[in-house]
Steps between C-alpha positions, in 0.01 A plus 500: 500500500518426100667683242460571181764827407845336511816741502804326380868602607798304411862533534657753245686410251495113548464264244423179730155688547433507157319126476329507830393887394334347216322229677332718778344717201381223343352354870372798582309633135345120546335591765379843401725718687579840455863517546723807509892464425755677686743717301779264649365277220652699224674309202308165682211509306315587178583822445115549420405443861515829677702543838343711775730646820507390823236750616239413213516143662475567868138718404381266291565144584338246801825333459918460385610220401949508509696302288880435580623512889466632871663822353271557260209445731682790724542722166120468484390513895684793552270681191132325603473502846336864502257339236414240736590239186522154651806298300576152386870394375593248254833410503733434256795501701626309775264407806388809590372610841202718389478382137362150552293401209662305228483539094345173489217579782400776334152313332374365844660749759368794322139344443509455845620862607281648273214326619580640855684217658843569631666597836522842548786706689594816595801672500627825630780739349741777579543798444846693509527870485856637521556829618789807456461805704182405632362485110387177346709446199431109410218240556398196413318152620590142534341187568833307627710759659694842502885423514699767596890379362796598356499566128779347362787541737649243713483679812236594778284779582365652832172549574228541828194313487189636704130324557231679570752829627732286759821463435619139415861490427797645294602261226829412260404288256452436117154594579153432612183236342179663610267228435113413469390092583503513116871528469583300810550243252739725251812724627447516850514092521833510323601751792387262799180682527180272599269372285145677632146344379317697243204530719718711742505851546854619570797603348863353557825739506814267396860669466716417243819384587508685842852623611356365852423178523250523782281686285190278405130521292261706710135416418210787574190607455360576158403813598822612597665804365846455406798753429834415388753792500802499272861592695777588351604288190760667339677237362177312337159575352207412674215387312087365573349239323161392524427180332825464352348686214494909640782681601591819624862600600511678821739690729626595847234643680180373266246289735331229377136474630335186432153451620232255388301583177105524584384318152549111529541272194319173462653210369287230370649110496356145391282362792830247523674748627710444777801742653678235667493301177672808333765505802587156504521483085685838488716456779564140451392388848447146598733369224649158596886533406 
C-alpha cells in the first residue's frame, strides 16, 4: 500500500519535537502530501497552520506518522485502531521499542514507506471495563497493559483474579500487570514477567510484589476473559492504569474485566527492522564487560 494523507501526532507540549516537527513538513509538502496536524501540535507550529482532532485524522488519513516515544505511539494507537490507521514512530527519545525510525532517516525511510516498502505488524489491545453494582462506570484501552496497583500508598491490596469464569487464586500484593506481547517489554518485565514475541497471541498476568512468593506470571490465551475483584482495602486506594497514561480509582468490591479489544493496530517499521535487534540494544544483551 502507498500513502499520500499523512496524520501527524507528536508529544504535547515538547520542545525537542519542535526541529524534527519542522523537517517532516517540509519532507512531506516535497513530495505533495496532504498532511493533517494533530491538535497535540499546538504552540509547535505556525500558528497559520490549522490543527484538526484526533477523529478528523483517523477518517481522513492512509497514514500517522508519531513523533517523540513508545508512549506517544500508545497515546495515538489507543485513538486509531477503530480507524484502521496503520502508524509509523519517529523517535526523538531514547531507543524506543515501537518508535524506531530516526530524525536523520527520515529522507530515505519515509521515501521508502511511502512508496509501500516496509514490514508490516500487527498488534492487538485491551480493553478494561470496571464495574460497581453490576454497572459499568469506567473504560478504557491499552496497547501495553492494564495495571491494577496501589495509588500512592505503601501498602498492599487484595484482590481475586478469574480467566475465562474459573477461579485462579486470592492475592496480597501491591497489585497486578495485565499485559499484551506489546508491553512484555515495559512493566511486566520489570516485575519478572516474560518477554512474549509480538507475533503471539496471548496475554501475561504478572503480580506486583506478591505477599507469596510462589506466586508467578501466568500466560493465556488471547481470548481469555479476565476478572479481577477488589477485597477489602481499607487502609489504601486502589487504582487501574492502562498505559500508564488512564486511570481510574477503584474500590472494594469493583471487578475489573479485561478482555481483548476486536480492532487491531498496525505498526509500520523500516524493512531493517529487526525485534531481536531492539532487545539486545534496549536490554543491553550480549555486552562484553
Amino acid at each position: 500500500m502507498k500513502f499520500s494523507t499523512i496524520g501527524i501526532l507528536v508529544k504535547p507540549h515538547s520542545e525537542d519535537v519542535r526541529e524534527t516537527l519542522e523537517k517532516l513538513l517540509a519532507y512531506l509538502h516535497g513530495k505533495d502530501c496532504t498532511v493533517f496536524l494533530d491538535e497535540s501540535a499546538d504552540g509547535l507550529v505556525d500558528s497559520k497552520i490549522k490543527l484538526v482532532s484526533r477523529g478528523e485524522i483517523g477518517e481522513k488519513c492512509d497514514l500517522a506518522i508519531t513523533i517523540g516515544g513508545d508512549g506517544t505511539i500508545l497515546n495515538a494507537a489507543r485513538s486509531l485502531a477503530d480507524k484502521h490507521v496503520p502508524l509509523v514512530g519517529i523517535n526523538i527519545g531514547r531507543l524506543g521499542f515501537l518508535a524506531d525510525v530516526s530524525p536523520d532517516d527520515i529522507n530515505v525511510t519515509l521515501n521508502n514507506i511511502l512508496s509501500g516498502d516496509y514490514i508490516e505488524e500487527e498488534r492487538f489491545l485491551l480493553k478494561a471495563e470496571i464495574y460497581r453494582n453490576n454497572k459499568v462506570i469506567f473504560c478504557a484501552e491499552a496497547l501495553n497493559d492494564v495495571v491494577v496497583h496501589v495509588r500512592d500508598v505503601a501498602r498492599m491490596i487484595e484482590f481475586e483474579t478469574y480467566i475465562n469464569q474459573h477461579f485462579v487464586n486470592h492475592q496480597r500484593a501491591d497489585g497486578l500487570i495485565v499485559s499484551t506481547p506489546t508491553g512484555s517489554t515495559a512493566y511486566a518485565l520489570s516485575n519478572g514477567g516474560p518477554i512474549l514475541h509480538a507475533d503471539l497471541n496471548a496475554i501475561t498476568l504478572v503480580p506486583i510484589c506478591p505477599h507469596t512468593l510462589s506466586s508467578r506470571p501466568i500466560v493465556v490465551k488471547d481470548n481469555s476473559e479476565i476478572e479481577v475483584i477488589i477485597g477489602e482495602t481499607k487502609q489504601a486506594i486502589a487504582q487501574v492504569a492502562c498505559d500508564g497514561q488512564t486511570s481510574f480509582d477503584v474500590k472494594s468490591g469493583d471487578k475489573i474485566r479485561i478482555t481483548r479489544k476486536e480492532n487491531t493496530i498496525t505498526l509500520l517499521h523500516p524493512k531493517e527492522h529487526n525485534n531481536f535487534e531492539i532487545l539486545r540494544a534496549k536490554l543491553h544483551w550480549s555486552e562484553h564487560t
